[in-house]
C-alpha positions in Angstrom: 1.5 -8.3 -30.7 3.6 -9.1 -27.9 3.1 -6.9 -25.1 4.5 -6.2 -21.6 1.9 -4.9 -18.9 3.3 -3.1 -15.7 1.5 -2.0 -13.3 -0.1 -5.5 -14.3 -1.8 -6.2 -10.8 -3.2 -2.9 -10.4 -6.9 -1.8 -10.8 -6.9 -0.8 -14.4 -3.6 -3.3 -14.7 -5.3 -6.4 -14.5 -8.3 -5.0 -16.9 -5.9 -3.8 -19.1 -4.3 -8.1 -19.3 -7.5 -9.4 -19.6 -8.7 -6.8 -23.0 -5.0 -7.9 -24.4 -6.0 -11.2 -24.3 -9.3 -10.8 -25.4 -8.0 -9.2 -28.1 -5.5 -12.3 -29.4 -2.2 -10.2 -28.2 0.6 -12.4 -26.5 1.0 -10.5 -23.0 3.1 -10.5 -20.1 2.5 -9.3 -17.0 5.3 -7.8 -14.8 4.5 -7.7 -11.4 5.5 -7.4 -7.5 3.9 -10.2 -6.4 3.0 -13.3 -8.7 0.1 -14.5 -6.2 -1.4 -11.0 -7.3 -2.3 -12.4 -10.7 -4.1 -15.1 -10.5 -5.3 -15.0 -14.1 -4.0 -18.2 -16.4 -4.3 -18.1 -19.7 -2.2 -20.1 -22.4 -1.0 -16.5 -24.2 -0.1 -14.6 -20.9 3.1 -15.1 -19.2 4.1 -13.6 -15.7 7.3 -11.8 -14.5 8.0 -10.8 -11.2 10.1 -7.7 -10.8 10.5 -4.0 -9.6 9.7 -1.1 -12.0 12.0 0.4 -9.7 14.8 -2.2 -10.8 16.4 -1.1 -14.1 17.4 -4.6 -14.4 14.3 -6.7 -13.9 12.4 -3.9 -16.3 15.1 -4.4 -19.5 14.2 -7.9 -18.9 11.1 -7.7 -19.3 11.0 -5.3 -21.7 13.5 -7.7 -24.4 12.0 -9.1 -27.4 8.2 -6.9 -27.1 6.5 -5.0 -29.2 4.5 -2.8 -27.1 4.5 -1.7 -23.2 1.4 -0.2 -21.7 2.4 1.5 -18.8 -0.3 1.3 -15.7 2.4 2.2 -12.9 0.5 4.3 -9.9 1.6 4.8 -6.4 -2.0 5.4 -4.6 -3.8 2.3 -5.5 -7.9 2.8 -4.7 -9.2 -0.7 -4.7 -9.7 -1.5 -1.0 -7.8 -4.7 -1.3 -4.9 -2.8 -2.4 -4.5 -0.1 -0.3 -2.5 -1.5 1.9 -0.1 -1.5 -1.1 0.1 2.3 -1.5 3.0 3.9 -1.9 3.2 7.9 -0.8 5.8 9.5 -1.9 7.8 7.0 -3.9 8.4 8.1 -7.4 7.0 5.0 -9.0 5.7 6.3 -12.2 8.6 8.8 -13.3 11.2 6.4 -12.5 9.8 3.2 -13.5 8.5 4.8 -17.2 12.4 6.2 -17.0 13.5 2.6 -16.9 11.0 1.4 -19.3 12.0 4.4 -22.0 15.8 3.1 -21.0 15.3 -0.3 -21.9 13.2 0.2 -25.5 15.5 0.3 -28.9 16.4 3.3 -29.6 14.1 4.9 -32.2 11.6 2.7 -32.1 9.0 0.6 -29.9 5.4 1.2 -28.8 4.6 2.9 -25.7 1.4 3.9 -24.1 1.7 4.8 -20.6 -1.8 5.6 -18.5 -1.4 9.3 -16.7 -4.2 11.6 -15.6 -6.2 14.6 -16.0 -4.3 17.8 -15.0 -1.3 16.6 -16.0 0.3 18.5 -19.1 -1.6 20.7 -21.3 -5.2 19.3 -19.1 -4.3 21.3 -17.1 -5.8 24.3 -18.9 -8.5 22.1 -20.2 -9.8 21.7 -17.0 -13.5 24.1 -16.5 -13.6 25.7 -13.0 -10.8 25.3 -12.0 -10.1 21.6 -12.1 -6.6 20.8 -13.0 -5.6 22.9 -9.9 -8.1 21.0 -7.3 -6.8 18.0 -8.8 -2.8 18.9 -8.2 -4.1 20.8 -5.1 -5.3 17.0 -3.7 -2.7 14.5 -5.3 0.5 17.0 -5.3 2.7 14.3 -5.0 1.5 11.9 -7.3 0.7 14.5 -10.3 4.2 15.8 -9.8 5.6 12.4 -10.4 3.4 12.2 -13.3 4.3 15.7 -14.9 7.9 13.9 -14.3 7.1 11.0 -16.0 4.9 12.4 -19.2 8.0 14.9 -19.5 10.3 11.5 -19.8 8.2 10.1 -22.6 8.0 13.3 -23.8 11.9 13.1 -24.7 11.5 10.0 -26.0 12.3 8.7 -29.7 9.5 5.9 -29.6 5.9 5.7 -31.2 4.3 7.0 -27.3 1.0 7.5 -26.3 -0.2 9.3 -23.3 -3.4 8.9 -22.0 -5.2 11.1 -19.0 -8.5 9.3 -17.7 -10.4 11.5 -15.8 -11.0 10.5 -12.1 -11.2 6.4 -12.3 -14.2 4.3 -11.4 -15.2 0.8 -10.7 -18.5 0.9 -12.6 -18.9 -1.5 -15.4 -17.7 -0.5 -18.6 -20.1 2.2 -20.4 -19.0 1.8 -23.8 -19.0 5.6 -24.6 -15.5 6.8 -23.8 -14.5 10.5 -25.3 -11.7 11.0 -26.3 -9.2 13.8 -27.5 -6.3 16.0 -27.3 -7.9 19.3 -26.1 -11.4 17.5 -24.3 -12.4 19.5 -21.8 -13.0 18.3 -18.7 -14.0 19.3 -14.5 -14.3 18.2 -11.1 -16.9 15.6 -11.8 -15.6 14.0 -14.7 -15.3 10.2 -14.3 -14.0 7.2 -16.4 -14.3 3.9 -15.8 -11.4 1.9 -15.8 -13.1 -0.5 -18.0 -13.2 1.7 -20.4 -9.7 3.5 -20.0 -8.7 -0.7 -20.4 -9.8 -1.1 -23.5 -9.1 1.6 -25.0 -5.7 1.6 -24.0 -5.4 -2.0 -25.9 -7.4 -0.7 -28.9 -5.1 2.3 -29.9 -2.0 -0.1 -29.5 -1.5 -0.4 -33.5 -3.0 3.1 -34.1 -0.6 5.2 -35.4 -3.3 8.4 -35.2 -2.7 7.9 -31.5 1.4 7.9 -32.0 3.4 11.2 -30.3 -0.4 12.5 -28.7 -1.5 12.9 -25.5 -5.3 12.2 -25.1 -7.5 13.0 -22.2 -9.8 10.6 -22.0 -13.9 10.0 -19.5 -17.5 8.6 -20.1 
């Protein structure tokens, strides 16, 4: 398939390019900053624009076959946190541009969102979807903004909610389902959340679902 990355220099971003490769797709990376990406490989092209930039995301979006969707505003890696962006809405508004750009009634979406967001909310034991919104107001505000988007939405979507994202090498033994209960503790790594995102790409199972998702 030919698929579009955003979000492509982020933590799970650049995991998520490398799996698509791995896995024979044609991908393009649309990022902020091209010296971000330093991956070359002869299937994976790079775009630099602003999720934030109708324009420059229609571009990118022209002639694909799937977008994965890895936008996030608080970015954890420490090389990245300088990067961090409190308070903008990236992920409502550049999924709205995204959704604006696709053909109308058809297209592959899978957008990466978050535990407590939506109906994980109530899945949550102890408590744990309101700690989490209690933390991360902003940001699961913008999410609950941007899941409510693809929500609306007329395309083959797929929302997934990692619980919270680690570094550690990939596990292999990622749950996942739409009513999987979580808590505080829960962890993913993004490895995993990666891969699995690529895998469900042509999984029509997956299609109009929003899965939570940890090790």
């Amino acid at each position: 398939m030919n698929v579009v990355v955003f979000g492509a220099t982020g933590s799970t971003g650049r995991l998520v390019v490398e799996s698509a490769l791995s896995a024979c797709h044609v991908v393009t990376a649309f990022v902020r900053d091209i010296k971000r990406m330093p991956l070359t490989h002869p299937k994976l092209g790079i775009v630099k624009g602003d999720a934030m930039d109708p324009a420059s995301v229609a571009s990118a979006v022209r002639g694909m076959d799937a977008v994965i969707c890895t936008l996030g505003a608080i970015p954890q890696a420490k090389d990245d946190r300088g990067r961090r962006q409190p308070g903008v809405p990236v992920c409502s508004v550049g999924t709205m541009n995204i959704l604006a750009a696709m053909p109308r009634g058809r297209g592959r979406l899978i957008v990466e969102s978050s535990v407590s967001v939506g109906e994980s909310y109530r899945t949550g034991s102890f408590g744990a979807g309101f700690l989490v919104k209690l933390a991360l107001k902003e940001v699961m505000a913008d999410k609950e903004k941007q899941e409510a988007a693809v929500r609306e939405s007329d395309c083959d979507w797929t929302i997934v909610r990692p619980a919270t994202l680690t570094f550690k090498p990939a596990r292999g033994n990622l749950k996942a389902g739409t009513d999987l209960r979580w808590n505080i503790t829960s962890t993913a790594t993004r490895a995993d959340v990666a891969e699995y995102l690529v895998k469900i790409l042509d999984d029509p199972a997956t299609f109009r679902k929003a899965i939570t998702v940890r090790n």
